[in-house]
C-alpha positions in Angstrom: 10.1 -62.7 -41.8 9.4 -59.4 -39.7 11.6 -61.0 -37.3 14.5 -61.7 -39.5 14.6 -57.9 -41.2 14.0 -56.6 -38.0 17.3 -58.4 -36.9 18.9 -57.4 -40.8 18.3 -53.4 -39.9 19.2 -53.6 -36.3 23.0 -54.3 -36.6 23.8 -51.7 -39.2 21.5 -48.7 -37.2 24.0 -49.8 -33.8 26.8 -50.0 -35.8 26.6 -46.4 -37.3 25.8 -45.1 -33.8 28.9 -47.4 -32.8 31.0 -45.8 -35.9 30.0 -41.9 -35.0 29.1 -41.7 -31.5 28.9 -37.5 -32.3 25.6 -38.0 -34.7 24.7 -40.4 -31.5 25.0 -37.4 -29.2 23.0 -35.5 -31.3 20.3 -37.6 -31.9 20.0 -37.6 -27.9 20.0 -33.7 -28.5 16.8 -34.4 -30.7 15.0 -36.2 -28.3 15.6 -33.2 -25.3 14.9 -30.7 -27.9 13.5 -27.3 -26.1 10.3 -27.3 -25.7 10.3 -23.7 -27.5 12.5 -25.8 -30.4 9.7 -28.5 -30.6 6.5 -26.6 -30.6 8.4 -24.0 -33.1 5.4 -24.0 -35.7 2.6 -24.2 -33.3 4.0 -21.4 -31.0 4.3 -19.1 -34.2 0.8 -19.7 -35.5 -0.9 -19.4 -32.0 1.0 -17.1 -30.0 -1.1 -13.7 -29.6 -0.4 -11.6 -29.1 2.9 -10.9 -28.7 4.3 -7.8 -27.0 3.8 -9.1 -23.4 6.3 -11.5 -24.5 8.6 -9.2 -26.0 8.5 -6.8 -22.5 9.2 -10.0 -20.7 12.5 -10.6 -22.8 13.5 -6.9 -23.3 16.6 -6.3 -21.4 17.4 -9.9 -20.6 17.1 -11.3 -23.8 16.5 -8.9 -26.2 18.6 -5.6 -26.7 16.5 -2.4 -27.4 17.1 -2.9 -31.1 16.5 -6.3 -31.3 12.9 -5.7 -29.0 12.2 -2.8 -31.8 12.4 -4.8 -34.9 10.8 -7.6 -33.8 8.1 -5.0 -32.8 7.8 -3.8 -36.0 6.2 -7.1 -37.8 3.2 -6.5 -38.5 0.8 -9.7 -37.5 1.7 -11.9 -34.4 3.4 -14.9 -37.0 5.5 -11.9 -38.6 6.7 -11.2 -34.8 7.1 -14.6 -33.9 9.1 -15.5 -37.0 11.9 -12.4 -36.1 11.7 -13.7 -32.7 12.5 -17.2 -33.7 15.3 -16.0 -36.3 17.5 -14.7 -33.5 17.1 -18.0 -31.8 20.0 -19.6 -33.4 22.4 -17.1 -31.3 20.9 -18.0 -27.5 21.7 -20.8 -24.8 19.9 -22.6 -23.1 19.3 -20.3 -20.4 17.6 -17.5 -23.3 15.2 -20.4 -24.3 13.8 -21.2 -20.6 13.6 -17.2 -20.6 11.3 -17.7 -23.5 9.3 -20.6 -22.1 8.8 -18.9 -18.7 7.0 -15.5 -20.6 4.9 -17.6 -22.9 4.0 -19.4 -20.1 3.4 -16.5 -18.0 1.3 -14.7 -20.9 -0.4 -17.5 -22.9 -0.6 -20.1 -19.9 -3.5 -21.9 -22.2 -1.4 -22.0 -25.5 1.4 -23.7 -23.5 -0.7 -26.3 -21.7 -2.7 -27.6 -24.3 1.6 -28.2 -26.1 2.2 -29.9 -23.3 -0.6 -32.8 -23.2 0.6 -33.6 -26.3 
């Protein structure tokens, strides 16, 4: 029986990805998600604290007015959060940016993401 519903649900999930290759693309997308995409939650309740980040982005990454408001939270999740709600706006390139000074600054935070 697990056999035959197995077989049942198979043909229709490769025939949508057949039908719309674009939500296929995507759904590759998912799986090489940024690791700064992925750990989104966890980096925002455990990075602290946060301003040797912020120096590490300011002037690459973050404009002067950007760096000051995201400055101006006031607990390391508040911070995070304004740093996070600019990320819909940056490449690629602005992400690794971001994973290189949270790996430079909170070397343990971003190890102990990775084994998982």
């Amino acid at each position: 029986f697990r056999h035959s519903l197995t077989i049942l649900l198979n043909p229709a999930g490769s025939g949508g990805k057949g039908q719309q290759p674009e939500p296929s693309d995507s759904a590759t997308g998912k799986e090489e998600e940024h690791f700064v995409d992925r750990y989104r939650v966890q980096l925002i309740e455990r990075t602290t604290p946060v301003e040797p980040i912020l120096d590490l982005l300011h002037g690459t990454v973050l404009d002067n007015e950007q760096y000051q408001t995201i400055r101006s939270g006031s607990t390391s999740q508040e911070k995070m959060r304004k740093l996070y709600q600019l990320m819909p706006s940056w490449n690629k390139k602005c992400k690794d940016q971001f994973y290189e000074a949270l790996k430079a600054k909170n070397r343990f935070l971003i190890e102990d993401l990775e084994g998982n």
